[in-house]
C-alpha positions in Angstrom: 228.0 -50.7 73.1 225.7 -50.4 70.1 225.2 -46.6 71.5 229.0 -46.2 71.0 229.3 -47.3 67.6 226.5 -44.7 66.4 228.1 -41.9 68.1 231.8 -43.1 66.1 230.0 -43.4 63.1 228.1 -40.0 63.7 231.8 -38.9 64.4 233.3 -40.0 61.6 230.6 -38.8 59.4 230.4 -35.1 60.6 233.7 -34.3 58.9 233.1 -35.6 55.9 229.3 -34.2 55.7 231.2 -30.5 56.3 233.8 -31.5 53.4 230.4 -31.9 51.0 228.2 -28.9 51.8 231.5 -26.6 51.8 232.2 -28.2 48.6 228.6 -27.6 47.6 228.5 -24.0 48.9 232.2 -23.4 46.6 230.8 -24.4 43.5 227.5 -22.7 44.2 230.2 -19.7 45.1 232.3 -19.7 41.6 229.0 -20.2 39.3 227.7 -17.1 41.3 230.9 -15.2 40.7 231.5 -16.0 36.9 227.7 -15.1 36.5 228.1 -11.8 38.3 231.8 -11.2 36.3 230.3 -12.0 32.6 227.5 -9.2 33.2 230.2 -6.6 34.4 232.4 -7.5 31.2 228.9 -7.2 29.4 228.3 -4.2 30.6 231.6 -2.7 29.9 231.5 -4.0 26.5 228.5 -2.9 25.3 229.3 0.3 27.4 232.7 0.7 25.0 230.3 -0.2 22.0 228.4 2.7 23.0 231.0 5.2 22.7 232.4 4.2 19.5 229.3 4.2 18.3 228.8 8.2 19.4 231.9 9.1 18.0 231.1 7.7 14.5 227.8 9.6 14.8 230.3 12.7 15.4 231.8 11.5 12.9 229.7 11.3 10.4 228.6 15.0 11.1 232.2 15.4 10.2 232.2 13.2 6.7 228.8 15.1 5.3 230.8 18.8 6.2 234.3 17.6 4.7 232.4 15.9 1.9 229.7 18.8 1.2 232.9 21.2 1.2 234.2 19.5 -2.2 231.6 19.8 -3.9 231.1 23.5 -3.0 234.2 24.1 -4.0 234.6 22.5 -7.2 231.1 23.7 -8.4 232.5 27.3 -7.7 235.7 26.3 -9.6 237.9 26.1 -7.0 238.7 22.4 -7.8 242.9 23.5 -7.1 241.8 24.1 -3.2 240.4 20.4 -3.2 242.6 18.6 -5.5 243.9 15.6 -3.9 241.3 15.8 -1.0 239.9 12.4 -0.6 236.6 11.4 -0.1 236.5 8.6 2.6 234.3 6.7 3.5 231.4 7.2 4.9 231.5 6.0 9.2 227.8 4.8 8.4 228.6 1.0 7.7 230.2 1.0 11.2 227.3 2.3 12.5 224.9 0.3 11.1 227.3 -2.5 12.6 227.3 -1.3 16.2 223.4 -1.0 16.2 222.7 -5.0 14.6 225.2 -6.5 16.8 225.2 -4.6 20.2 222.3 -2.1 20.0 218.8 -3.4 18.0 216.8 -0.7 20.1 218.8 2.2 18.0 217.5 0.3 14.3 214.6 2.3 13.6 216.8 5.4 13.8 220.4 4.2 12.3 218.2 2.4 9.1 216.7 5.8 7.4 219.7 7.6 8.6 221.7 4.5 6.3 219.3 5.5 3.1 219.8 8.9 3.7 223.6 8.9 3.4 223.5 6.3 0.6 221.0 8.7 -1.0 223.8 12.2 -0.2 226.6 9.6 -1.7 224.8 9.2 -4.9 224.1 12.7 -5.2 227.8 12.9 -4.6 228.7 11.0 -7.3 226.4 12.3 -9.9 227.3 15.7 -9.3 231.0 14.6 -10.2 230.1 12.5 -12.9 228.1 15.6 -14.7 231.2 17.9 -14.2 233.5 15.2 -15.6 230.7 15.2 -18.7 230.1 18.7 -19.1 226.6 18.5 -18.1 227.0 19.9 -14.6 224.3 22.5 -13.6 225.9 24.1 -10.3 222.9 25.9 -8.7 220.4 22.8 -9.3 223.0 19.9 -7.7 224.7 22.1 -5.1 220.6 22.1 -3.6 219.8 18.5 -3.9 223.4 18.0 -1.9 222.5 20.7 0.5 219.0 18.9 0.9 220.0 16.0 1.2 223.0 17.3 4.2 220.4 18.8 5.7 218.3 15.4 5.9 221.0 13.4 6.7 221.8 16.1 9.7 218.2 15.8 11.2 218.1 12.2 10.9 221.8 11.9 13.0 220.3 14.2 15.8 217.4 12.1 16.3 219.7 8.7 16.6 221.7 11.3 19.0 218.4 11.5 20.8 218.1 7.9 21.5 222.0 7.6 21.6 221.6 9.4 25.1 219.1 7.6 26.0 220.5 4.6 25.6 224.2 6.1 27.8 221.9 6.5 30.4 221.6 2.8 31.2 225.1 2.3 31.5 226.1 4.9 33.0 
């Protein structure tokens, strides 16, 4: 009789001993899955992050050109072709954005490519500021701003560099 009541209880037990470990193996199921699903939306976030980050690179190409182009044209007095052309702003801040949050790797190339175009802006702006006073000495400004493109251009090429790079790991 004792030999039937271990064999109810081991009876009874069984079920209930299947109801924990598939419990166990569940949870161990849904923290593996959440795990595996927060790296994907990682990846595809800092894969997004990665693209607008090239296409502000592009587009600073485009900003240096458009702003460049002003200033040629109002040195050789064609200020009419450009009046009412605004100067925007420069895509750098968003790219030195992108790289501190999402991409630290890419610093050492987005930081002297920041000083450059901080350097091309104020060159900018003195050029205007010297028309606007009479003091403006075309030939002499128009090479410090086509220096100081020029820098700006080989510094984005080498964050382009590391730009591909850094597509290959998510692609």
């Amino acid at each position: 009789m004792i030999a039937q009541s271990t064999e109810e209880r081991l009876n009874m037990f069984l079920p209930l001993l299947g109801v924990v470990i598939g419990s166990l193996l569940t949870i161990a199921g849904s923290i593996y899955l959440r795990k595996v699903g927060a790296n994907e939306e990682r990846h595809k976030l800092l894969r997004e992050k990665l693209e607008e980050l090239c296409f502000q690179v592009y587009e600073l190409d485009k900003w240096v050109s458009n702003a460049g182009r002003i200033a040629f044209s109002t040195a050789s007095g064609q200020i009419s072709n450009t009046k009412g052309t605004p100067i925007e702003d420069s895509p750098i801040m968003r790219i030195e954005m992108l790289v501190g949050f999402y991409f630290h790797s890419l610093r050492p190339y987005s930081e002297p490519l920041s000083v450059a175009v901080e350097n091309y802006r104020k060159i900018l702006f003195g050029f205007y500021a010297d028309i606007l006073e009479g003091k403006q000495k075309p030939n002499q400004s128009i090479q410090l701003i086509g220096a100081s493109a020029q820098e700006i251009e080989k510094l984005r090429l080498h964050l382009l560099k590391e730009l591909e790079r850094e597509v290959q790991k998510y692609i």
